[in-house]
ZAKOLKOL-306293 format. One record per residue (C-alpha): x, y, z. Coordinates in steps of 0.5 Angstrom, whole numbers, plus 2048, in hexadecimal, padded with zeros to 3 digits. Layout:
<sites>
XYZ/...
</sites>
This chain:
<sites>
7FA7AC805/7FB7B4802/8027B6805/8007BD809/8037C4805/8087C6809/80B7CC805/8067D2802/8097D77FD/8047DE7FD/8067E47F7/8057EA7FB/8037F17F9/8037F6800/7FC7F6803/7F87F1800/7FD7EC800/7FF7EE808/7F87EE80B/7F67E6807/7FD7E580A/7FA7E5811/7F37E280E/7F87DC80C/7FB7DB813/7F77DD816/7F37D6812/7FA7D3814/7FA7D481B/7F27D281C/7F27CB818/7EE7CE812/7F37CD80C/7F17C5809/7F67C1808/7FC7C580B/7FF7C4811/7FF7C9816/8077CA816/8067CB80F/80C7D180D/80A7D7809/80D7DB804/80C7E1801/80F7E37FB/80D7EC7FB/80E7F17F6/8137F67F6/8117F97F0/80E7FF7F3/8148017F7/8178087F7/81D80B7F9/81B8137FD/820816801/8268117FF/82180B802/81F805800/818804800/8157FE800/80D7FE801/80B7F8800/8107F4804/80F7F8809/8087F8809/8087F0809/80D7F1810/80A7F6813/8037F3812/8057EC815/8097EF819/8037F381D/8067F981B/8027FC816/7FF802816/7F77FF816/7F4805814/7F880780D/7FA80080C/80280180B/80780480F/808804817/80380481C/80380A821/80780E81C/80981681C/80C819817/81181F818/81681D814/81181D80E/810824812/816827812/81782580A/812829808/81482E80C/81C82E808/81682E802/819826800/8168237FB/81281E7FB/80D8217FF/80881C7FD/80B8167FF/80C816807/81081180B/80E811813/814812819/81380A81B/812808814/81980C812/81D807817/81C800812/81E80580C/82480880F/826800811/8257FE80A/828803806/82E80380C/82E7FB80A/82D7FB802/833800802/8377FB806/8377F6801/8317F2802/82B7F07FF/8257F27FE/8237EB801/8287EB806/8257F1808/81E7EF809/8207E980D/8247ED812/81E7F2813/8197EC814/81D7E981A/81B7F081D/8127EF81C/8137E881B/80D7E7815/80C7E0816/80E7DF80E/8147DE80B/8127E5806/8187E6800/8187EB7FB/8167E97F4/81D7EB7F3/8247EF7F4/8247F47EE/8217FA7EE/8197FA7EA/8168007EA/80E8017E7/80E8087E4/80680A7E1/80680F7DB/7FF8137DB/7FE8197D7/8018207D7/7FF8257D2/8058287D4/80A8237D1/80C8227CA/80A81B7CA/80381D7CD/8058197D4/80A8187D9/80C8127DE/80C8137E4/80E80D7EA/8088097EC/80A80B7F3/8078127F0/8028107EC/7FF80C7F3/8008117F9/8018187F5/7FC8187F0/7F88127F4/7F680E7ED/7F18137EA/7F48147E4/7F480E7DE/7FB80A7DE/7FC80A7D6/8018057D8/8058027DC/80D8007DC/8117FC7E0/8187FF7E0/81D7F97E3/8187F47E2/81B7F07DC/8227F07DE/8217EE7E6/8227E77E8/81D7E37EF/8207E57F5/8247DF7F9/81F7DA7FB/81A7DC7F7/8197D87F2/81A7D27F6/8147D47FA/8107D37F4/8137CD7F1/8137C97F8/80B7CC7FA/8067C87FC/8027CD7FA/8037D47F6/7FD7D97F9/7FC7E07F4/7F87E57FA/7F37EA7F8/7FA7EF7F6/7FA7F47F1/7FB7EF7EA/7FF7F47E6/8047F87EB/8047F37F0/8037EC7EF/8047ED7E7/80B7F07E8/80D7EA7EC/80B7E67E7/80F7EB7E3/8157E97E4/8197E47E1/8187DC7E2/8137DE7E8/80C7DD7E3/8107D67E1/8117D47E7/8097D67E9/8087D17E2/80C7CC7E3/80C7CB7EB/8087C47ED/8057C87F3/7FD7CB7F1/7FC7D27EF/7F67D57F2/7F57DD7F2/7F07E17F6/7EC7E67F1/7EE7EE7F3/7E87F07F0/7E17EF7F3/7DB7F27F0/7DF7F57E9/7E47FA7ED/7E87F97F2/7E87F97FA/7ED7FE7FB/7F48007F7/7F48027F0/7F37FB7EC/7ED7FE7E8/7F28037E5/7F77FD7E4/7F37F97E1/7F17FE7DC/7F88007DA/7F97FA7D7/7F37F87D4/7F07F37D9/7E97F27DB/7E77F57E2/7E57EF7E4/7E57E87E8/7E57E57E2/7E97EA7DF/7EF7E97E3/7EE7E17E4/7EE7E17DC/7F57E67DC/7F87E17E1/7F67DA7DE/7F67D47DE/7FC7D17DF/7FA7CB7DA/7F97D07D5/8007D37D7/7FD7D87DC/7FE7D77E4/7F97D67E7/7F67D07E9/7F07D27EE/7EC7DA7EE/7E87DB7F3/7E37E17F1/7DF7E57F6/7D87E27F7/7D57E97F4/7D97E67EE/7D67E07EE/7D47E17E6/7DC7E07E5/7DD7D97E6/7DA7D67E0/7DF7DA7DC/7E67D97E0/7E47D27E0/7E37D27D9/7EA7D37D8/7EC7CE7DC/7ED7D17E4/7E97CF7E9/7E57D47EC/7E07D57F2/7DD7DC7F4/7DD7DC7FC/7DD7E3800/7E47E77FE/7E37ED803/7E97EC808/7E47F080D/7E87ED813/7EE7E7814/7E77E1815/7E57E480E/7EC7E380B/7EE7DD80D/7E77D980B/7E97DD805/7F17D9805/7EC7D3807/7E87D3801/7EE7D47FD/7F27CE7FF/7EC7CB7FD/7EA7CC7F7/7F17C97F5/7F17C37FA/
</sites>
């Protein structure tokens, strides 16, 4: 008799990653994961390469993202930031002609940034910090950063003003200010290569019975998280499968900003594309299993070519039922 899972490990970008993490415990919670115990334990492993430091804070969106989601916390409408929010402190610095005024940070918001910053300051962690704020919105998981160091994503896009005919701008711009519309010429990781996984987080990987890629950002989410030394060959190397879920459904994104990613380092937007960019994982990629969307059906052929299993099944996580049958097939498809 197969020994149930009790041990998952998800990579996690902020959106996406959040809501297939209610998908899957709700799948969890309801019986619907084969071969995995329903006490089985989840944790997340989330991307802090998009963090930011504005007003001397330390902001952290994914992670925070990830605990204010599973938390029942989250603004629902935007998908980031706290529910019923208001915005005076965002007011008031416009209005003392504070920069940024592109990037706001909500009144209840502020509270965990001001806790975190306090807690860093001190002496502690960046994990250490996380697990303190959890105990207050009890996500359900065990969420770690990728790492401790500072990573920044900094995106460089054409300026005819500038003597190199570009500038870099941080990705925190590039996505809320600039909103994606102009072409990412490319894009730089500063930090990554010199950071090392956080407590924990490799251990997550190695002692997993299952390693699940979520429909994230492959680039600036789920690829930075690989992107840190030891992570990628701990995905390689683990005995648990590997199975990744594809973020584009029908040749683009659902939502985000994947498309301009992908393009930037000269990756085919597609299910297929991203399947291939990933890898199998016995031709030294990481992935053992790609589900595509049902739209993308005409993908699989070429992802198993490649020696990754695949299945196209509906992607759109249109509710918590959709997404945990989404994390049901996933297990499957790898079981």
């Amino acid at each position: 008799m197969t020994t149930p899972m009790t041990r998952l490990t998800v990579l996690s970008g902020g959106m996406g990653g959040a809501r297939f993490l209610q998908g899957l415990q709700q799948a969890l919670a309801t019986g619907r994961l084969p071969g995995v115990s329903p006490d089985a334990e989840i944790t997340v492993i989330a991307n802090t390469a998009d963090d930011l430091w504005i007003h001397g804070l330390k902001v952290c969106p994914d992670l925070d993202t990830v605990m204010y989601t599973l938390g029942d916390g989250i603004d629902l409408d935007r998908g980031w930031g706290r529910r019923d929010e208001t915005w005076s402190v965002k007011e008031e610095l416009a209005t003392y002609g504070v920069e940024p005024t592109w990037f706001g940070l909500g009144d209840r918001d502020i509270a965990t940034h001001l806790v975190r910053t306090q807690m860093l300051d001190a002496g502690y962690s960046l994990s250490s910090v996380t697990e303190a704020l959890c105990k207050r919105w009890d996500p359900g998981v065990r969420l770690l950063p990728m790492t401790d160091d500072r990573v920044e994503t900094h995106v460089a896009i054409a300026d005819p003003d500038s003597p190199s005919g570009r500038r870099v701008v941080h990705f925190q711009e590039y996505w809320v200010r600039l909103r994606a519309e102009v072409p990412a010429e490319t894009v730089v990781f500063v930090g990554l290569d010199d950071s090392a996984p956080a407590p924990g987080v490799l251990d997550a990987i190695t002692d997993a019975d299952l390693v699940v890629l979520p429909p994230s950002n492959p680039v600036v989410s789920i690829g930075t998280i690989l992107g840190v030394p030891r992570i990628r060959e701990a995905v390689t190397a683990t005995k648990a499968p590997v199975v990744g879920l594809s973020p584009i459904v029908g040749g683009t994104h659902v939502r985000g900003m994947a498309e301009q990613m992908l393009t930037s380092i000269g990756v085919e937007v597609s299910a297929a594309g991203v399947g291939l960019h990933y890898g199998a994982r016995s031709a030294g990629g990481v992935l053992d299993g790609w589900l595509v969307d049902e739209r993308d059906v005409d993908a699989v052929e070429r992802v198993r070519a490649a020696g990754i299993a695949s299945e196209a099944v509906p992607l759109m996580m249109t509710d918590h039922d959709a997404t945990a049958a989404m994390a049901a097939a996933a297990v499957r498809l790898v079981s």
